[in-house]
C-alpha positions as CSV (number, residue, x, y, z in Angstrom):
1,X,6.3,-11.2,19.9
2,X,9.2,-12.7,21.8
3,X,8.7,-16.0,23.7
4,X,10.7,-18.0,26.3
5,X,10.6,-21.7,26.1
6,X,12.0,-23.6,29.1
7,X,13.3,-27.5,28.0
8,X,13.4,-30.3,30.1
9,X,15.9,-33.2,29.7
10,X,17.8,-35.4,31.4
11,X,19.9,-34.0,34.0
12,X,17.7,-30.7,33.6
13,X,18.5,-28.6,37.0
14,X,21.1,-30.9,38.1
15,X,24.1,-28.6,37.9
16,X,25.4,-26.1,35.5
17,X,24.4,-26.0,31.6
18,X,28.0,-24.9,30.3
19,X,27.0,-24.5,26.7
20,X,24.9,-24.9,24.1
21,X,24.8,-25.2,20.4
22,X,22.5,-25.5,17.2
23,X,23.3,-28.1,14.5
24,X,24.4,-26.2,11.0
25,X,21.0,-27.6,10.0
26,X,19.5,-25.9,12.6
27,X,17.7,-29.6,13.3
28,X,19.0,-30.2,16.8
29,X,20.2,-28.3,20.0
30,X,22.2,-29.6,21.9
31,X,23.4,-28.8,25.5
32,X,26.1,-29.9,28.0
33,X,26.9,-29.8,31.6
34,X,26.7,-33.8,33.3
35,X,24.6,-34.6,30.2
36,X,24.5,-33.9,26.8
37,X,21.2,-33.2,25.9
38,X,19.9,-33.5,21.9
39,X,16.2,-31.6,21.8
40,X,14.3,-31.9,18.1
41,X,13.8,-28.3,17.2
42,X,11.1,-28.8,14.8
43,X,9.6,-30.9,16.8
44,X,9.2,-28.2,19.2
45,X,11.7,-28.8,21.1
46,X,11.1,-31.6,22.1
47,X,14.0,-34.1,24.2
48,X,15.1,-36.9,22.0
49,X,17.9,-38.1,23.5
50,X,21.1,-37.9,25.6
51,X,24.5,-38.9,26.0
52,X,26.5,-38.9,29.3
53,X,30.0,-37.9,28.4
54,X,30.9,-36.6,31.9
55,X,31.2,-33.4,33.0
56,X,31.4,-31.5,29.5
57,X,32.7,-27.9,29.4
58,X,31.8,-26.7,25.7
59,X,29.9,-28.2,22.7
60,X,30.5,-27.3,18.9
61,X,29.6,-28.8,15.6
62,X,32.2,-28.3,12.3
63,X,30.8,-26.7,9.9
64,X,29.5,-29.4,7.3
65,X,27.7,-30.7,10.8
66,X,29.4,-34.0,10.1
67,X,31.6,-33.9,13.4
68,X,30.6,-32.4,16.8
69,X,33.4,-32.2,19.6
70,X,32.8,-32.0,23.1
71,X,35.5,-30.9,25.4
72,X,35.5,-32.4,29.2
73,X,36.5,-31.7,33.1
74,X,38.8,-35.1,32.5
75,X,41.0,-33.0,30.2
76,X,40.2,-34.6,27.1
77,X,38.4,-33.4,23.7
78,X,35.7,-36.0,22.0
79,X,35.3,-36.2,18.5
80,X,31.9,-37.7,17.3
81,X,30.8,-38.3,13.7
82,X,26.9,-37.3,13.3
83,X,26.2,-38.2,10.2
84,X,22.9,-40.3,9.5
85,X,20.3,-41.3,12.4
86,X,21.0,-39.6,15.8
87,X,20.8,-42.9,17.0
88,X,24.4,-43.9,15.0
89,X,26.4,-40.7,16.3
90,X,29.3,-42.4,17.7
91,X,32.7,-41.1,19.6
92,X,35.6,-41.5,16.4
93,X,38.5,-40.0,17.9
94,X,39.5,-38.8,21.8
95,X,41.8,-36.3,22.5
96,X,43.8,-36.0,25.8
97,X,44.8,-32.5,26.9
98,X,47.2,-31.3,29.5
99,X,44.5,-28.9,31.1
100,X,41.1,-28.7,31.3
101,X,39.8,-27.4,28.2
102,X,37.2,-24.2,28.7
103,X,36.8,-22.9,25.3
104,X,36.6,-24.6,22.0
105,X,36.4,-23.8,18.2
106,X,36.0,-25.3,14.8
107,X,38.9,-24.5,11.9
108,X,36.6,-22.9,9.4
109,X,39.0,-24.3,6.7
110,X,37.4,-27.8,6.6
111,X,40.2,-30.1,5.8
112,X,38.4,-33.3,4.7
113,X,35.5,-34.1,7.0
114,X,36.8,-33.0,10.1
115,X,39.8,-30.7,10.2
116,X,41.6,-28.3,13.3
117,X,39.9,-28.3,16.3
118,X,41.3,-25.5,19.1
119,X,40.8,-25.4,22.4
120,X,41.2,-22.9,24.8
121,X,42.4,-24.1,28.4
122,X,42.1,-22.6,32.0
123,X,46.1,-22.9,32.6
124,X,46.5,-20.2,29.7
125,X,47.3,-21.9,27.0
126,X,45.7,-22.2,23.3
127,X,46.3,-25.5,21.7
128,X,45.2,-26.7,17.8
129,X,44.4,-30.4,17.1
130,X,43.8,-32.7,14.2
131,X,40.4,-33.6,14.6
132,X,40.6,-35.2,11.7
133,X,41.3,-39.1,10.7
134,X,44.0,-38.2,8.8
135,X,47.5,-37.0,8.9
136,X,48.0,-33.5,8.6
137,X,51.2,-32.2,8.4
138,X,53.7,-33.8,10.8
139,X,50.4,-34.7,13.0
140,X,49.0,-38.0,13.3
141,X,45.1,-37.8,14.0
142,X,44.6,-36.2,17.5
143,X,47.8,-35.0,17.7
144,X,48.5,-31.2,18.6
145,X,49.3,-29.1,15.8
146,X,49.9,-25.8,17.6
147,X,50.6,-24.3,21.0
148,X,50.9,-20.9,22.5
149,X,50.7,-20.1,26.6
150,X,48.4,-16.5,26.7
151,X,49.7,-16.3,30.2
152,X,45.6,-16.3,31.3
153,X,42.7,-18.6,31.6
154,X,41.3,-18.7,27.9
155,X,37.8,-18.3,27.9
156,X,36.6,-17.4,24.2
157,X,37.6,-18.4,20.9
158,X,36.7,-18.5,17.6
159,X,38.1,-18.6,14.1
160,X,38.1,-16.2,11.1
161,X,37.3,-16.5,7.7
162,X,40.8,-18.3,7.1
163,X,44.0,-19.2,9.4
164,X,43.4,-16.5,12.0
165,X,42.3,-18.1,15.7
166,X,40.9,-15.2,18.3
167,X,41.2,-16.0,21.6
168,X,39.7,-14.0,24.7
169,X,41.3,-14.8,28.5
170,X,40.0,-14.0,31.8
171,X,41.9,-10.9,32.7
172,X,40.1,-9.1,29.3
173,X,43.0,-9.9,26.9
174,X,42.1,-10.7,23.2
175,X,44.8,-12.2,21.7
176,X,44.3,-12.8,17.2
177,X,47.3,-15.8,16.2
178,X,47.9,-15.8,12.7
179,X,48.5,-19.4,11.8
180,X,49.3,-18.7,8.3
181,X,52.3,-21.1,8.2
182,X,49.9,-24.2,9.0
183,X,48.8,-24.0,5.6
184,X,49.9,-27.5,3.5
């Protein structure tokens, strides 16, 4: 039997939810739009608590669940360690972007705790980070690791299996980057 479950929170019907996501754990859902929203899902789904980031536009957790990034309408990318007691998840790193960020995805490669975070941005362009908080390669933490303009608001990405980054855009492109030679 299929059920629908409406959830309350704060902010709930006070402008657009732009994403969602489940922990890796699958122990917390989380949503974003003016708030981010952190419901207990064995709890029922019940509202725990929430952040108030701004106006976030996507909402992803790596894939050890030991980072979550949260891309925002003031053009920047927020990195936040989640490890322990919700109530200790705390902004580590903050990312400033040239245009608004849309999209958003996780390197599945895992460099140390954090790794490559890409974002997909509404002037076209895809752009690779160190989310990490350590060098990697020439790229201090934060830094940008990898650019290319897809000509097209970027609406979709996601990583494969390894260095390949897909990327959908707003006119129906789909666009697969081998970044092969980022490899250390």
């Amino acid at each position: 039997e299929l059920t629908t479950l409406s959830l309350e929170g704060s902010g709930a019907g006070q402008g657009a939810m732009e994403d969602l996501c489940f922990s890796p754990s699958g122990e917390f859902l989380l949503t974003v739009g003016a708030f981010l929203n952190v419901y207990d899902v064995e709890m029922g789904y019940e509202h725990i608590k929430y952040f108030e980031p701004g106006e976030a536009t996507s909402i992803q957790f790596n894939r050890s669940g030991e980072r979550l990034a949260l891309t925002g309408a003031d053009r920047t990318i927020t990195v936040m360690a989640t490890e322990g007691d919700l109530n200790d998840w705390s902004p580590l790193l903050k990312i400033e972007c040239e245009a608004t960020p849309v999209s958003l995805a996780w390197s599945p490669l895992g460099y140390d705790t954090a790794g490559l975070v890409a974002v997909g941005g509404g002037d076209g362009t895809v752009r690779v980070f160190n989310a990490d908080g350590h060098k990697f390669r020439e790229a201090a933490p934060g830094g940008e690791v990898f650019r290319s303009d897809l000509g097209s608001p970027v609406s979709s990405l996601d990583w494969g299996n390894g260095w390949d980054l897909a990327a959908g855009t707003a006119t129906g492109g789909v666009h697969v980057i081998g970044l092969s030679r980022l490899d250390p």
